[in-house]
C-alpha positions as CSV (number, residue, x, y, z in Angstrom):
1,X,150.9,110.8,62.3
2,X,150.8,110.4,65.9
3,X,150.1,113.5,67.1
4,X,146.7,113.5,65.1
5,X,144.7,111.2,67.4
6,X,146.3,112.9,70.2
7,X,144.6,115.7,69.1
8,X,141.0,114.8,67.5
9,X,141.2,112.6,71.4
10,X,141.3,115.9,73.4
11,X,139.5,118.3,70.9
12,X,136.6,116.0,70.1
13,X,136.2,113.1,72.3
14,X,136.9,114.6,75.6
15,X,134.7,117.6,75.1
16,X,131.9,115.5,73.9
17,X,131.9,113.1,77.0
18,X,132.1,115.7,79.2
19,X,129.0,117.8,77.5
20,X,127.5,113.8,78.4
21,X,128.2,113.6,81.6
22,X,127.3,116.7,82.2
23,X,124.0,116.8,80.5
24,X,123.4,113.0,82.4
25,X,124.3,114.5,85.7
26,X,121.8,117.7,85.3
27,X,118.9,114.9,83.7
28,X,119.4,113.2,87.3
29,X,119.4,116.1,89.2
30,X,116.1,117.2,87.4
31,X,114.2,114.0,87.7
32,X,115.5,113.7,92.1
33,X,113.9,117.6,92.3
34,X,111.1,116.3,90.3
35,X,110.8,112.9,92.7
36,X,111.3,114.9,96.0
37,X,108.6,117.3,94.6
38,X,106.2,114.5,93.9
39,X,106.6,112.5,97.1
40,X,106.2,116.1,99.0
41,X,103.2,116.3,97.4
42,X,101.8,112.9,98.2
43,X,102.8,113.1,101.5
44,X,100.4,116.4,101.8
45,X,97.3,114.3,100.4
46,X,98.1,111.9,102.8
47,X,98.3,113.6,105.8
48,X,95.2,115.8,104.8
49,X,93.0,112.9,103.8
50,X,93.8,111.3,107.6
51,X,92.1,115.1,109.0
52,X,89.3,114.8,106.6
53,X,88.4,111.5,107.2
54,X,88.9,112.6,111.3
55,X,86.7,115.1,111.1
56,X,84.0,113.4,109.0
57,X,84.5,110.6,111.6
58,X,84.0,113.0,114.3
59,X,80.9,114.6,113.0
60,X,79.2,111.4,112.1
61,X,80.0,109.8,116.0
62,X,78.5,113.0,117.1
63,X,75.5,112.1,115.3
64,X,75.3,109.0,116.5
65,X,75.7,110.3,120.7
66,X,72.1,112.5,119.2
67,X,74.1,115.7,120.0
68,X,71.8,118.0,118.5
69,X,75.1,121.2,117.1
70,X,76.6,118.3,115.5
71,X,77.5,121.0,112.2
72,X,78.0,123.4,114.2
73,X,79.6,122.9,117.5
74,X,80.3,119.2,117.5
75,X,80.9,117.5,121.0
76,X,81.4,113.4,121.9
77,X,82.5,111.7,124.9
78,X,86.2,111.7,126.1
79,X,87.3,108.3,125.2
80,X,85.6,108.7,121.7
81,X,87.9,111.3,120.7
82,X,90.4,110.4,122.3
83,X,90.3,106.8,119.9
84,X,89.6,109.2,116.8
85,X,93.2,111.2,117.7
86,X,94.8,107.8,118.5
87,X,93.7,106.7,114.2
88,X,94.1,109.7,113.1
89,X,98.1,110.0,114.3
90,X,98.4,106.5,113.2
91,X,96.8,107.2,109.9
92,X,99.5,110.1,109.9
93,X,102.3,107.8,111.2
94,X,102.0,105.6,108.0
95,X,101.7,108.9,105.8
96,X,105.5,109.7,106.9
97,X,106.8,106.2,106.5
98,X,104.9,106.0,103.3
99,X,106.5,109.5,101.9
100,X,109.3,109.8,104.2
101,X,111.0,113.6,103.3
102,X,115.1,113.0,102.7
């Protein structure tokens, strides 16, 4: 009588909780690849949205100095771009705090 929950303990219970742990541990592992996937991505749009919006910036400064190449060969004054860089590595700053990579 005794040795019957002995057994239905280690051939049914044990293997079923360990299939559940098991399956539990791979679900969690799935949805971190998924989550580190995700915030990769994010972190891309961000970083590329603070060069588009530098480069728009740049073009439509340069349109505002009257350079006359401003599609083509762009140009602005020293301190200009130099306060466009300083936003844009500040807009990139915020991308990697915002979607930091572990």
């Amino acid at each position: 009588m005794v040795a019957y929950p002995i057994y239905n303990y280690y051939s049914n219970y044990l293997p079923e909780r360990d299939a559940q742990i098991k399956k539990e541990q791979s679900d969690k592992e799935f949805q971190q690849a998924v989550d580190k996937t995700n915030n990769a991505n994010k972190l891309q749009t961000c970083l590329n949205l603070a060069d588009i919006n530098y480069n728009e910036l740049f073009t439509a400064d340069c349109k505002l100095e009257r350079n006359l190449n401003c599609d083509t060969s762009p140009t602005l004054s020293v301190s200009t771009i130099k306060g466009l860089q300083s936003d844009r590595d500040n807009a990139k700053e915020f991308c990697f705090k915002q979607y930091p990579q572990n």
